[in-house]
DRENDO-1510 file (C-alpha; in Angstrom, 1 decimal, always signed):
<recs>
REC; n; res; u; v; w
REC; 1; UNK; +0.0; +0.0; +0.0 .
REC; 2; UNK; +1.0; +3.3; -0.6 .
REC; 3; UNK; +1.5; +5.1; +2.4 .
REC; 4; UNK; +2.8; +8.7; +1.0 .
REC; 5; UNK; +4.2; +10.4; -1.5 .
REC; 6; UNK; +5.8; +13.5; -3.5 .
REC; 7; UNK; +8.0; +14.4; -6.0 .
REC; 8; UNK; +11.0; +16.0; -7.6 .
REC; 9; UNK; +12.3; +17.2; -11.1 .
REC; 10; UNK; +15.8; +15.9; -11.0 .
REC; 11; UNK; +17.7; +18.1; -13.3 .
REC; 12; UNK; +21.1; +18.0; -12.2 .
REC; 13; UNK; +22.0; +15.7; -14.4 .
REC; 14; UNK; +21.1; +15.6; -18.5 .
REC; 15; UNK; +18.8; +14.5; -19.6 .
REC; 16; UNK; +16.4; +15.2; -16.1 .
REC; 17; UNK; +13.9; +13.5; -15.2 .
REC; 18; UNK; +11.1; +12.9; -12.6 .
REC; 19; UNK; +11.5; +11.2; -9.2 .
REC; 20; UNK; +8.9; +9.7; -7.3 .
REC; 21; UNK; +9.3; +9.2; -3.5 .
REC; 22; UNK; +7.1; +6.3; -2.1 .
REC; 23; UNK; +6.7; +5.2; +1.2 .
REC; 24; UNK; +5.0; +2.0; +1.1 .
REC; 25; UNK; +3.9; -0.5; +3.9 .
REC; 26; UNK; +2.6; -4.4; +4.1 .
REC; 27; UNK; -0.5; -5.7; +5.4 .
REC; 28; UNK; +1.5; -6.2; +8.8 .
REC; 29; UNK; +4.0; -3.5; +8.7 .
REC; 30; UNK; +6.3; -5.8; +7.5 .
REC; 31; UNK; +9.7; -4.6; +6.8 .
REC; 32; UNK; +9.4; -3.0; +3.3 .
REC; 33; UNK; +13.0; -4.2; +2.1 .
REC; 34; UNK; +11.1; -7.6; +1.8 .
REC; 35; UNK; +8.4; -6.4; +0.4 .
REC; 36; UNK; +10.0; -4.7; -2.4 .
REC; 37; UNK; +9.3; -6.7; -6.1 .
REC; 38; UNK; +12.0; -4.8; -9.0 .
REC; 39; UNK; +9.4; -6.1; -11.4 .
REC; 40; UNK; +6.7; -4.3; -9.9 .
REC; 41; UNK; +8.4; -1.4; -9.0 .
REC; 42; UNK; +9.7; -0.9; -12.7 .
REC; 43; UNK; +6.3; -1.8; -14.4 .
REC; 44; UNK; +4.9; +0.8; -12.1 .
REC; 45; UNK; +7.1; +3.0; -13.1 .
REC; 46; UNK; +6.2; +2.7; -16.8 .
REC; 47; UNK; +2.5; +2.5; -15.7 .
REC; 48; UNK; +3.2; +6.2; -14.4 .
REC; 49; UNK; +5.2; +7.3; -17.9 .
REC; 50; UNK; +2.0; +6.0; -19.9 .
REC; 51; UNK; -0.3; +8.2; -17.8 .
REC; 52; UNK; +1.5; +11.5; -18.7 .
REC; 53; UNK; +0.2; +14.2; -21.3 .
REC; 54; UNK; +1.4; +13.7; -24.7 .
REC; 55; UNK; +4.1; +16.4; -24.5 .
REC; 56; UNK; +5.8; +14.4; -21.9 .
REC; 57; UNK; +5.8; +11.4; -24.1 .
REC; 58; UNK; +7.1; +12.9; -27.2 .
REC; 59; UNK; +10.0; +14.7; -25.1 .
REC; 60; UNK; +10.6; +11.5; -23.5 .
REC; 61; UNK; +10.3; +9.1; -26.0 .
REC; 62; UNK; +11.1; +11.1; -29.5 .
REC; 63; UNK; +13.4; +14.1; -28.1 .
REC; 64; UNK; +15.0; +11.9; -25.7 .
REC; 65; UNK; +14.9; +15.1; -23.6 .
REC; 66; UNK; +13.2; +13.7; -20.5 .
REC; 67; UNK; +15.0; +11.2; -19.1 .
REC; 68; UNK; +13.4; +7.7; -17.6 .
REC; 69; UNK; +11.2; +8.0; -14.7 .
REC; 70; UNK; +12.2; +7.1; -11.4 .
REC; 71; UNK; +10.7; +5.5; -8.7 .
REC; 72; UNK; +12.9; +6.1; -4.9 .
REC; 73; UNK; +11.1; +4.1; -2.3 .
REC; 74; UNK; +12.0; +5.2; +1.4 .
REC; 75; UNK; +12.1; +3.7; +4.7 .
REC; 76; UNK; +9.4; +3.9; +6.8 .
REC; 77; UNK; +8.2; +6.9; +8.9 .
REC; 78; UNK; +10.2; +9.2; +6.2 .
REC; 79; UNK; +7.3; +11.4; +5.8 .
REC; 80; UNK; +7.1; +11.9; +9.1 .
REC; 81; UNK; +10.4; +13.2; +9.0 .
REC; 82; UNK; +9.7; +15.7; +6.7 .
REC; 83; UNK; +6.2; +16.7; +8.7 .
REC; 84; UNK; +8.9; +17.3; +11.2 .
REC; 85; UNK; +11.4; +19.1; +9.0 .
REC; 86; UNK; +8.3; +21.3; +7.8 .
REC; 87; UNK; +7.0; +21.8; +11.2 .
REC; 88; UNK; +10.6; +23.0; +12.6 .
REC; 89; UNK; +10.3; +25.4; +9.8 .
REC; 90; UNK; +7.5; +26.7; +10.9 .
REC; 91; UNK; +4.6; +25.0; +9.4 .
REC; 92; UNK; +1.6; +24.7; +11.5 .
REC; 93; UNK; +0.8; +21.2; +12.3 .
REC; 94; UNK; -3.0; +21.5; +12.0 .
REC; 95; UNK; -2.7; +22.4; +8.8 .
REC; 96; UNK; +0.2; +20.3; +7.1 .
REC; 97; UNK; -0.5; +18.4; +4.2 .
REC; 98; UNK; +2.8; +16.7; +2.5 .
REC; 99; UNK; +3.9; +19.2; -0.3 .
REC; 100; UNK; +3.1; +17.1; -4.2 .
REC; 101; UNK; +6.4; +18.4; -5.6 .
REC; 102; UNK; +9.3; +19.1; -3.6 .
REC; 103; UNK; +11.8; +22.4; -3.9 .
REC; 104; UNK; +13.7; +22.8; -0.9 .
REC; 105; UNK; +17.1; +21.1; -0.8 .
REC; 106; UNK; +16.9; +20.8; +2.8 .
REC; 107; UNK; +13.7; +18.9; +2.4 .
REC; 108; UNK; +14.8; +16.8; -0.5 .
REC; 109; UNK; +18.2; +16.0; +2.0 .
REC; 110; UNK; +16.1; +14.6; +4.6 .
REC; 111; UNK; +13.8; +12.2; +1.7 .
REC; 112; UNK; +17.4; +11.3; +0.0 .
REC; 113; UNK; +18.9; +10.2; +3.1 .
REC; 114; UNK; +16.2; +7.7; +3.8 .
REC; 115; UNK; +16.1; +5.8; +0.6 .
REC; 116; UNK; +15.7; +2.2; +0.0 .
REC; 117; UNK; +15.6; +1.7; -3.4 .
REC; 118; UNK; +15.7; +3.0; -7.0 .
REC; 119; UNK; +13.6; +2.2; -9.8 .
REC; 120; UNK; +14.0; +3.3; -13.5 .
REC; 121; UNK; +11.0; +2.7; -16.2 .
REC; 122; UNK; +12.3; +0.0; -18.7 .
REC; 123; UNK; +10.5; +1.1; -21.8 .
REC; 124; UNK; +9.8; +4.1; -23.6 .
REC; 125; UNK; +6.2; +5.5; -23.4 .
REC; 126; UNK; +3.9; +5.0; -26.4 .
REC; 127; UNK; +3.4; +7.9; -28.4 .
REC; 128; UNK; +0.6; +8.9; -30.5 .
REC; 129; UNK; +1.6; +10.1; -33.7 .
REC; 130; UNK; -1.6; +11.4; -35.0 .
REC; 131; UNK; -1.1; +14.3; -32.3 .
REC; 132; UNK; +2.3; +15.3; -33.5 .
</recs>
């Protein structure tokens, strides 16, 4: 199950590309590393690619300017973590919500530090080329 989530446009690096931070849990809390299927992981990650607008297909797939998609799964309680990173920097706590994309490097250390595992998409999205 997924537990949380956000994201990051990783653009340090040519071509960039979009990561995905998951924190995922068992039916028992069981501990994640076992949990963890590559195949899965990197079919969802494809899953993800074939959802996208067109625009990101035809950079990703014909332009080859947007790179694969990546999946980084994190340990458990990581978004707690940043809750607590937030709150520190004064957030209120009534009102938090985990941010959907994430900008702060400081808040992007404390998601990095806590990763499990990395997954890339295997395949290049389909692209319609009626639209283009």
């Amino acid at each position: 199950m997924l537990r949380d989530f956000t994201c990051y446009p990783h653009i340090s690096e040519l071509p960039g590309h979009y990561v995905l931070y998951w924190e995922i849990k068992g039916h028992n809390n069981d501990d994640i590393s076992e949990l963890i299927n590559t195949n899965v992981l990197v079919e969802c990650c494809s899953v993800i690619e074939e959802s996208l607008d067109a625009l990101y297909k035809r950079f990703r797939s014909k332009d080859g300017s947007i790179g694969a998609l990546e999946i980084r799964v994190v340990q458990k309680g990581t978004f707690d973590s940043l809750m607590e990173y937030f709150i520190a920097q004064g957030a209120s706590l009534a009102q938090y919500k985990t941010p959907r994309c994430i900008k702060s490097p400081e808040a992007l250390e404390v998601l990095e530090n806590r990763v499990i595992a990395r997954f890339l998409s295997d395949k290049l999205p389909h692209v319609d080329s009626t639209l283009w």
